[in-house]
RODO-2510 file (C-alpha; in nm, 4 decimals, decimal comma):
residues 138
     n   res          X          Y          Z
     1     x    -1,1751   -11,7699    -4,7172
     2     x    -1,3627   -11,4587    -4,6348
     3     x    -1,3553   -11,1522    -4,8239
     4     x    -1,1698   -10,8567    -4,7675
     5     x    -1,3193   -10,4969    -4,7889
     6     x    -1,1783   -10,1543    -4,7711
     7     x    -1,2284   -10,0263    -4,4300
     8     x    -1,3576    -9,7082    -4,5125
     9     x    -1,6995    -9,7254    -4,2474
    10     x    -1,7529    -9,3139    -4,2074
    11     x    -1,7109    -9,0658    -4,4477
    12     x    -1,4407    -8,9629    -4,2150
    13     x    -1,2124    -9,2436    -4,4301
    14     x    -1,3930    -9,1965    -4,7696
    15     x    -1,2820    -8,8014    -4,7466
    16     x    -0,9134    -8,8363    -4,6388
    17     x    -0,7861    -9,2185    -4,8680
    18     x    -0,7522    -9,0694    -5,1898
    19     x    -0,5030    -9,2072    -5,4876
    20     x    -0,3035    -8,9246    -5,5248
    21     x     0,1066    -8,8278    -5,3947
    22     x     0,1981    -8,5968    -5,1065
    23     x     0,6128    -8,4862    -5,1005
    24     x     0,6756    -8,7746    -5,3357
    25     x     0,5124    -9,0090    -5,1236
    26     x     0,2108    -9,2349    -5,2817
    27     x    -0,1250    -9,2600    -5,0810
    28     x    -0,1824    -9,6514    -5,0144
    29     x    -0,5160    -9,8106    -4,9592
    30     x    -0,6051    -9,9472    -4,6655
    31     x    -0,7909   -10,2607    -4,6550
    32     x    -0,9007   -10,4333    -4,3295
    33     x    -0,9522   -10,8275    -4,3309
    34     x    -1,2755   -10,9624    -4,2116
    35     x    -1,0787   -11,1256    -3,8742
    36     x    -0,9406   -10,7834    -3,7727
    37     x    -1,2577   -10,6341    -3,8417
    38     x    -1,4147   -10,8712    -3,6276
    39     x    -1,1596   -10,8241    -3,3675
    40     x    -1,2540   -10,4274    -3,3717
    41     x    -1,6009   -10,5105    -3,3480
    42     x    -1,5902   -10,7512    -3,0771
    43     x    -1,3317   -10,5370    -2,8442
    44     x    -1,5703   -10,1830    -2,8675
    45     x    -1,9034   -10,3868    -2,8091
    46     x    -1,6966   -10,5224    -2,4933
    47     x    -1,6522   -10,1905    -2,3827
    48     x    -1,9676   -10,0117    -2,4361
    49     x    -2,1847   -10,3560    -2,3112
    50     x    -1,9958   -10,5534    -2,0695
    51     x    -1,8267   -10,2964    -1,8867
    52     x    -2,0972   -10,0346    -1,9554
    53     x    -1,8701    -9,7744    -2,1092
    54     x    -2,0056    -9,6458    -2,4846
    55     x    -1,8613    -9,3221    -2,4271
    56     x    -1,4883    -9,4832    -2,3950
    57     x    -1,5793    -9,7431    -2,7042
    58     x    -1,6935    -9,4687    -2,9344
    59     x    -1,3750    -9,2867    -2,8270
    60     x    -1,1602    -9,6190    -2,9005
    61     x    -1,3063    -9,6901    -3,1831
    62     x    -1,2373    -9,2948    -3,3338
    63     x    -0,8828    -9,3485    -3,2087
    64     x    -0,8737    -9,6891    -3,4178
    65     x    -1,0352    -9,5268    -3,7682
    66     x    -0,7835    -9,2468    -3,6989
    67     x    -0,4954    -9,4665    -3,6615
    68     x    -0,6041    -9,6901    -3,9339
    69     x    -0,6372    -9,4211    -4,2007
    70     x    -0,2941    -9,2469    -4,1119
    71     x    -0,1283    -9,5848    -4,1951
    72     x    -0,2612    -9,4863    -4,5743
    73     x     0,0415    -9,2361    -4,5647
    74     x     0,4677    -9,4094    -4,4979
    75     x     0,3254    -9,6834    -4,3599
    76     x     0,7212    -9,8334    -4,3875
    77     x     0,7558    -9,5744    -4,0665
    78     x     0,6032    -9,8642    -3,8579
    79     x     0,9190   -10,0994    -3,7996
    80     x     0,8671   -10,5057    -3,8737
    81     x     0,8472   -10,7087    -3,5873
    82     x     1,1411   -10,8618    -3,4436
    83     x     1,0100   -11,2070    -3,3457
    84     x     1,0494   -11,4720    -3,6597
    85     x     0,8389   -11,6105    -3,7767
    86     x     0,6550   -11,2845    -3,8488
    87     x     0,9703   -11,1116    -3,9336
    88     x     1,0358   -11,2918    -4,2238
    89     x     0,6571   -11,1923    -4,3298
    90     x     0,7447   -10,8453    -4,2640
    91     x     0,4357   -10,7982    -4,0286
    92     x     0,3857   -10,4812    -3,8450
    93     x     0,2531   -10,3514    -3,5808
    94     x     0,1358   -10,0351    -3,3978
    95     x     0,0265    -9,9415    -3,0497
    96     x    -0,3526    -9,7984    -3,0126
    97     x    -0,4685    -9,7497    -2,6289
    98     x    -0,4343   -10,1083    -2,4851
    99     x    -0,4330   -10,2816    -2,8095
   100     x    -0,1770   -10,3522    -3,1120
   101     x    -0,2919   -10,3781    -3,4926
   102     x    -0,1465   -10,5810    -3,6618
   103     x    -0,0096   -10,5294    -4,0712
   104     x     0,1436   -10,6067    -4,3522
   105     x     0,2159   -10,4202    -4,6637
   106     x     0,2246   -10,5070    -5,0206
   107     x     0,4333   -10,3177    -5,2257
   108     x     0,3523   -10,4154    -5,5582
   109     x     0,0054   -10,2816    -5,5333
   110     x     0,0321   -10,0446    -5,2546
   111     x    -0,1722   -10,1521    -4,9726
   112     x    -0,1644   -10,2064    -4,5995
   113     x    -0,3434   -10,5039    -4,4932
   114     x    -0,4693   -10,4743    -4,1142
   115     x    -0,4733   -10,8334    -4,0345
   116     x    -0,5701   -10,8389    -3,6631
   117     x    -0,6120   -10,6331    -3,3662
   118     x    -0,5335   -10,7857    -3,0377
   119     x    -0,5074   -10,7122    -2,6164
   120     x    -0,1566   -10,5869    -2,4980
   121     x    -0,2382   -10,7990    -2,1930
   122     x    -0,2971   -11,1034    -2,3937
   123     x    -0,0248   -11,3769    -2,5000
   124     x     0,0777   -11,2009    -2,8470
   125     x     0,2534   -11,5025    -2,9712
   126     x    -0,0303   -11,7692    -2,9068
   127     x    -0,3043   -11,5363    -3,0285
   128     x    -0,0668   -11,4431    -3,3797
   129     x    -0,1106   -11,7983    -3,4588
   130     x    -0,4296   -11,8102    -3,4264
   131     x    -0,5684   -11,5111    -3,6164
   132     x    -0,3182   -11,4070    -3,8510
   133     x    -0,2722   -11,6087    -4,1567
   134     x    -0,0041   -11,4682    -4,4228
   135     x    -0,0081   -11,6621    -4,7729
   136     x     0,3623   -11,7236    -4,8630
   137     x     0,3632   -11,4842    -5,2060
   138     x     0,3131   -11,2061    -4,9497
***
């Protein structure tokens, strides 16, 4: 299995996720897994190669590290998917542009997983079972 690493690729992230409490609320660290990163990376380079649009990719992606880091603070204000089987794995997801991220968060260490970032216009369902994998102490 791949390793996971904090997604924290500007200094845009490394100045805003600190471990400290706003209002009572706790800060939680973000951590992208390697299949959502590569989802990211694969959807921008679409954009700025295929259909010759870097200006719209950087833009995307700044709207993704944006999104991203804001999940650092009441993540819980995302609601858990409705569909089972990812209900019961309390997986979450929120809107960006044309595209969903996917998440999950762990309580007893507070962190938001991204798991995977996928097409609106795609099949959600069949895609889910192909990219997200949830261990069952989750």
């Amino acid at each position: 299995m791949k390793r996971e690493r904090e997604y924290l690729p500007t200094n845009f992230f490394q100045n805003r996720i600190k471990n400290y409490e706003v209002h009572g609320s706790e800060i939680y660290k973000v951590v992208i897994t390697p299949e959502a990163q590569n989802n990211i990376r694969s959807i921008v380079l679409c954009i700025a190669s295929i259909l010759s649009a870097p200006q719209s990719a950087l833009a995307l992606n700044n709207t993704y590290q944006k999104t991203i880091t804001s999940l650092s603070m009441l993540p819980e204000r995302i609601k858990i998917i409705d569909d089972h089987p990812w209900k019961d794995k309390d997986i979450r997801k929120v809107r960006v542009k044309n595209h969903f991220i996917y998440f999950v968060i762990s309580g007893p260490d507070n962190t938001v997983r991204i798991l995977a970032v996928i097409y609106t216009g795609r099949d959600q369902q069949q895609v889910i079972y192909g990219s997200i994998r949830i261990s069952d102490e989750e």
